[in-house]
C-alpha positions in Angstrom: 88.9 80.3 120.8 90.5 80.7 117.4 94.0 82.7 116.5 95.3 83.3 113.1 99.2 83.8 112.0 100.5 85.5 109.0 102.7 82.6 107.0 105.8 83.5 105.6 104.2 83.3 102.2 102.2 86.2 103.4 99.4 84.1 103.6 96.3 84.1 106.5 95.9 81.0 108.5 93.2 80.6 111.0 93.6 77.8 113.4 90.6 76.8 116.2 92.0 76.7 120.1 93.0 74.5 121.1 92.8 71.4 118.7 95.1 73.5 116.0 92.8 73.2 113.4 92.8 75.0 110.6 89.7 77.2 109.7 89.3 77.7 105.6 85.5 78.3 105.5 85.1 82.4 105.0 81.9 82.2 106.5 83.2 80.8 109.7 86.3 83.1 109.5 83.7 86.4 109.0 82.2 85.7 112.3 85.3 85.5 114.2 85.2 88.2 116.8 88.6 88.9 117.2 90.3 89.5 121.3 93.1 91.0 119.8 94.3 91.8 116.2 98.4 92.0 115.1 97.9 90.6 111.8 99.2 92.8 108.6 96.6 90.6 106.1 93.3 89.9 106.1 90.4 92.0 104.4 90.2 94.0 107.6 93.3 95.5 107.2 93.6 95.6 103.3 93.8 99.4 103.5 97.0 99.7 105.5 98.9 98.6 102.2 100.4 101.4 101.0 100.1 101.4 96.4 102.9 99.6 95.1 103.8 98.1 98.4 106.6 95.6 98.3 105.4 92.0 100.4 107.9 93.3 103.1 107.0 96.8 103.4 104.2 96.7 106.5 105.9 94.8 109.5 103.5 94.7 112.5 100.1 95.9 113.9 98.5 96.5 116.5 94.8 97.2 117.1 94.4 99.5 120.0 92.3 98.1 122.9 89.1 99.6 122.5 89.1 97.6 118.6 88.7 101.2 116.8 92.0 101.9 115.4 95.4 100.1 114.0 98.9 100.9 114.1 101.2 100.0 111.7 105.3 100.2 111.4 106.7 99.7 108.3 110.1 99.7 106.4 110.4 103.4 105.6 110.5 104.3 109.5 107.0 105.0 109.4 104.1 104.5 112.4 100.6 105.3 110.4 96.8 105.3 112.5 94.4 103.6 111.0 90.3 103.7 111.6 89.7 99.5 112.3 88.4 98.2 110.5 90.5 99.5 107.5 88.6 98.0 104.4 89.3 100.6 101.9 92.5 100.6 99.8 95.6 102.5 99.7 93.9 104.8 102.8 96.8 107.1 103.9 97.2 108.5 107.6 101.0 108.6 109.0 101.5 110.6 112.5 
């Protein structure tokens, strides 16, 4: 098992279940298949990133059970749908 937590420096960390330790090799990390996914960062999600966002600006996810979409909140009051993966930048869907 592996889980990964978004650092305070808005950073990815990937950590293996359960010695605690931590993953850096992308090519491991890429073939992850993920249970569950409430990470804001990662190249999976680079798309829910609004242009211009401030660091603080996206404040949780949640990728729906069936892995095919994400929901974000963010700071302007906002809950935007995303397709997930959401590779592409600066997509824009808000419901």
């Amino acid at each position: 098992s592996h889980f990964q937590v978004s650092t305070g420096a808005y950073k990815r960390q990937v950590h293996e279940v359960p010695l605690g330790k931590q993953i850096t090799d992308p090519a491991v990390i890429e073939k992850i298949t993920w249970a569950t996914w409430t990470s804001i960062l990662g190249d999976e999600v680079i798309g829910i990133w609004p242009r211009n966002a401030d660091k603080a600006d996206v404040n949780c996810a949640c990728v729906t059970h069936a892995g095919l979409n994400i929901v974000t909140g963010d700071d302007f009051g906002l809950v935007k749908l995303f397709d997930f993966p959401c590779t592409e930048k600066f997509v824009s869907r808000s419901f």
